[in-house]
C-alpha positions as CSV (number, residue, x, y, z in Angstrom):
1,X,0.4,-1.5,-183.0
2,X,4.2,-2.5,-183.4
3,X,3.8,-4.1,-186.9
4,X,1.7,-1.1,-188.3
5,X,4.9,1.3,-187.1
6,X,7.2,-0.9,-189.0
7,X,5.0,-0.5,-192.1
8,X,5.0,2.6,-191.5
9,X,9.3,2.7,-191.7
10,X,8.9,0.5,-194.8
11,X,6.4,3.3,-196.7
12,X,9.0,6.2,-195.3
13,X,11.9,4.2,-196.6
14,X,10.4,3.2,-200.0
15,X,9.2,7.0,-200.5
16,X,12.0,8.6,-199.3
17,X,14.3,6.5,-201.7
18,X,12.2,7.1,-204.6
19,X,11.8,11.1,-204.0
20,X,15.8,11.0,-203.6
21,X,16.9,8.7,-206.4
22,X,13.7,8.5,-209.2
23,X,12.1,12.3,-208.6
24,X,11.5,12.5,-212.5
25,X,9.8,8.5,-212.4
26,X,6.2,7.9,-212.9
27,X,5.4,6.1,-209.5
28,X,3.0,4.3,-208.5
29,X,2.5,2.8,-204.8
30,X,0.4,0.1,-203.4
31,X,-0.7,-1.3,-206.7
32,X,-3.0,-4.4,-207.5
33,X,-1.3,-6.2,-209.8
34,X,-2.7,-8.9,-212.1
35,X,-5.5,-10.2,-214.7
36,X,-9.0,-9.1,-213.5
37,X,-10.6,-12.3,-212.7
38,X,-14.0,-13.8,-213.0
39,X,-17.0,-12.9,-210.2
40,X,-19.1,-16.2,-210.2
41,X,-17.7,-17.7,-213.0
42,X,-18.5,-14.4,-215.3
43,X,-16.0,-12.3,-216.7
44,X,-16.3,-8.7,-215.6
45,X,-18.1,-6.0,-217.9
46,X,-18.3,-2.7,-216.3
47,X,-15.8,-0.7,-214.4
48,X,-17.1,-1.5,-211.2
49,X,-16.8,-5.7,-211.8
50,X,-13.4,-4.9,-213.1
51,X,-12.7,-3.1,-209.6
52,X,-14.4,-5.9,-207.7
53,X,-12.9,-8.7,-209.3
54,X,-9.1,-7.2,-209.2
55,X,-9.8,-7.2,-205.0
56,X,-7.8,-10.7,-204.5
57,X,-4.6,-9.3,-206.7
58,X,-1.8,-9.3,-205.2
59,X,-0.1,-5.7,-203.7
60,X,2.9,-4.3,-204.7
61,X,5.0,-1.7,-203.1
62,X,6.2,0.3,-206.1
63,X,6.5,0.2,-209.4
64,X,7.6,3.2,-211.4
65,X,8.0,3.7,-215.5
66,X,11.4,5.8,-216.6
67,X,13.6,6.2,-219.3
68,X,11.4,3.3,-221.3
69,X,11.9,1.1,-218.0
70,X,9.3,-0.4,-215.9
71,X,10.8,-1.1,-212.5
72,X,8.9,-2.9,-209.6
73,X,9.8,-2.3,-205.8
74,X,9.5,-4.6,-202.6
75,X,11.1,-2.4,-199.5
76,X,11.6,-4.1,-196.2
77,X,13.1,-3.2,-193.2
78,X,14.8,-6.4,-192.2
79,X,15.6,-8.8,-195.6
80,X,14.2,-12.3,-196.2
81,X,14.6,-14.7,-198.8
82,X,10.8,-14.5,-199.5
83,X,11.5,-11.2,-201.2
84,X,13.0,-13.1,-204.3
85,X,9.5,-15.0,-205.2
86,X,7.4,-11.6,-204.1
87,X,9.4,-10.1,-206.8
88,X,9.1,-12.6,-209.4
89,X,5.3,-13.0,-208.6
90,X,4.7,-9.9,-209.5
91,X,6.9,-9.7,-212.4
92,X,4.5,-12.2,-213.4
93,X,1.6,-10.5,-212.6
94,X,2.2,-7.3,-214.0
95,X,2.9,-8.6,-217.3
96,X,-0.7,-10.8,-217.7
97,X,-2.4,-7.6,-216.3
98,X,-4.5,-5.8,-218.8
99,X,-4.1,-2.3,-217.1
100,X,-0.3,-2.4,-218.1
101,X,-0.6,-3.8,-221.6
102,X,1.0,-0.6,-223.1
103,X,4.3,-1.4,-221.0
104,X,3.6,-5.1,-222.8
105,X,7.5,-4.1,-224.8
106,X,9.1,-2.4,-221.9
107,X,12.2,-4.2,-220.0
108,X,11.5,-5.1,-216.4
109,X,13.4,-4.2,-213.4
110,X,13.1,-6.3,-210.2
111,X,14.4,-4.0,-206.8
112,X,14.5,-5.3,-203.7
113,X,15.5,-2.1,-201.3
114,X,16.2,-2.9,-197.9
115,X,17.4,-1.1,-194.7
116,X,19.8,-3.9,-193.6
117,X,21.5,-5.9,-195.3
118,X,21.8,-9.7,-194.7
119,X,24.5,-11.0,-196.8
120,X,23.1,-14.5,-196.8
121,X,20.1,-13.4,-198.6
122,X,21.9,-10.9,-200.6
123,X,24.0,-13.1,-202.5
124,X,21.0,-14.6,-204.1
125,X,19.8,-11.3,-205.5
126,X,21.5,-11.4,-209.1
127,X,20.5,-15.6,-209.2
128,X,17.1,-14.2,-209.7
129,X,17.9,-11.2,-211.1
130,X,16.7,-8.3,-208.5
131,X,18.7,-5.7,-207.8
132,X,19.3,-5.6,-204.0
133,X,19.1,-2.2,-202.6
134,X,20.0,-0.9,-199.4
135,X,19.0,2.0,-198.3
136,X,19.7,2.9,-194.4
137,X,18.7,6.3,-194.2
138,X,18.3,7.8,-190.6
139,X,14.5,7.5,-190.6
140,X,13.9,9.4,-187.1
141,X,15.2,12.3,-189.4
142,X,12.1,11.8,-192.1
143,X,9.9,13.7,-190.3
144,X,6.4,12.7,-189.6
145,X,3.0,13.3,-191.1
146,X,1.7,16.1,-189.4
147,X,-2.1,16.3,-188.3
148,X,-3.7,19.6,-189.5
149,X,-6.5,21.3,-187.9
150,X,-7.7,20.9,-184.0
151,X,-9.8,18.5,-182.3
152,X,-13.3,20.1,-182.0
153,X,-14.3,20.7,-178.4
154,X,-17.3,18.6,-177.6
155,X,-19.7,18.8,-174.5
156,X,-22.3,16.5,-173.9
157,X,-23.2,12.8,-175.2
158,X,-21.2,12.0,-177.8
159,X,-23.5,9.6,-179.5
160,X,-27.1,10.4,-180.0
161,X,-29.7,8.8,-178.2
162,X,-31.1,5.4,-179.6
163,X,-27.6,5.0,-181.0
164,X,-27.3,0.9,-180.6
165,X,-31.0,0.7,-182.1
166,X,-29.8,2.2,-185.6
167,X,-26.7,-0.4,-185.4
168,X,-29.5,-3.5,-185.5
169,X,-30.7,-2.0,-188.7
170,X,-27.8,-3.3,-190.2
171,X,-27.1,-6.3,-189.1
172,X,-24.9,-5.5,-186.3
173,X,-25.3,-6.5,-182.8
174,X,-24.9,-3.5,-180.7
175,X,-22.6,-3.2,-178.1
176,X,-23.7,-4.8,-174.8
C-alpha cells in the first residue's frame, strides 16, 4: 500500500504543477507512447488491433502541446539518474508514434519535475537536455479526492447462493 500512496504524491504533484504553471496547455496524462506494433507477426488493421497492439508501449506521465511546443513530463518524488534515459526514451517514442505525427515539426521539451532535489543528479540535467524541475509544494495542503455518495446499507448474504459454482464457469478456481 506504501508505493501506491507515493504514486499517488507523484500524480498530485505532476497535476498540481501543470494546473498552476500550464492551465492554458493541452495535457495529456498517462499516455502510451510509441509505434503500434505487430499482433502475431501482422500489422494491426482496425481500431481495436491498434489498441491491442499499443498495450506493451511504454507510459508517460505528461505530455502537453503549447505555444507550438510539445513538452513531455516525468514527476518523481525522490530524483534518480534513471529519469534522464525515461526521458529520452520517450522522446524517442513519441516521435516514431503515428498518433502524434501532426506534432512530427514541433520542438520537443524534456521536464523532469521533482519534489527534492539531489544535486548529484541534477547537474546532469542540461548534459541531456531536460529541464530539471523542482517543485516542493506542501502536498498535505492538496486536498484529497473526495468519495461522493454513501455506502448502501446491506443485510443479509452478500453473495448469492451458488456463487463459487458461477466462478468455475470461467476458468477460475473458487475460493476454498
Amino acid at each position: 500500500m506504501a508505493r501506491r500512496l507515493y504514486t499517488q504524491k507523484e500524480w498530485r504533484l505532476l497535476s498540481w504543477w501543470l494546473a498552476t504553471y500550464h492551465p492554458d496547455a493541452d495535457v495529456a496524462m498517462n499516455v502510451r507512447v510509441g509505434p503500434t506494433g505487430t499482433i502475431g507477426g501482422a500489422a494491426a488493421v482496425g481500431p481495436i488491433d491498434q489498441a491491442a497492439s499499443r498495450l506493451r508501449n511504454r507510459w508517460v506521465d505528461a505530455i502537453y502541446f503549447e505555444n507550438q511546443t510539445v513538452t513531455i513530463v516525468e514527476a518523481k518524488m525522490s530524483p534518480d539518474p534513471g529519469i534522464f534515459s525515461q526521458l529520452i526514451h520517450y522522446a524517442r517514442k513519441f516521435r516514431l508514434d503515428p498518433n502524434y505525427g501532426q506534432y512530427a515539426n514541433w520542438p520537443l521539451n524534456l521536464v523532469a519535475l521533482v519534489y527534492s532535489d539531489d544535486p548529484s543528479v541534477s547537474v546532469e540535467a542540461a548534459w541531456y537536455g531536460v529541464q530539471w524541475i523542482v517543485y516542493s509544494p506542501n502536498l498535505d495542503a492538496i486536498p484529497p479526492s473526495v468519495a461522493h455518495g454513501v455506502e448502501a446499507a446491506i443485510q443479509g448474504d452478500f453473495l448469492p447462493a451458488g456463487w463459487p459454482s458461477r466462478l468455475t464457469m470461467l476458468g477460475i478456481k473458487p475460493p476454498a
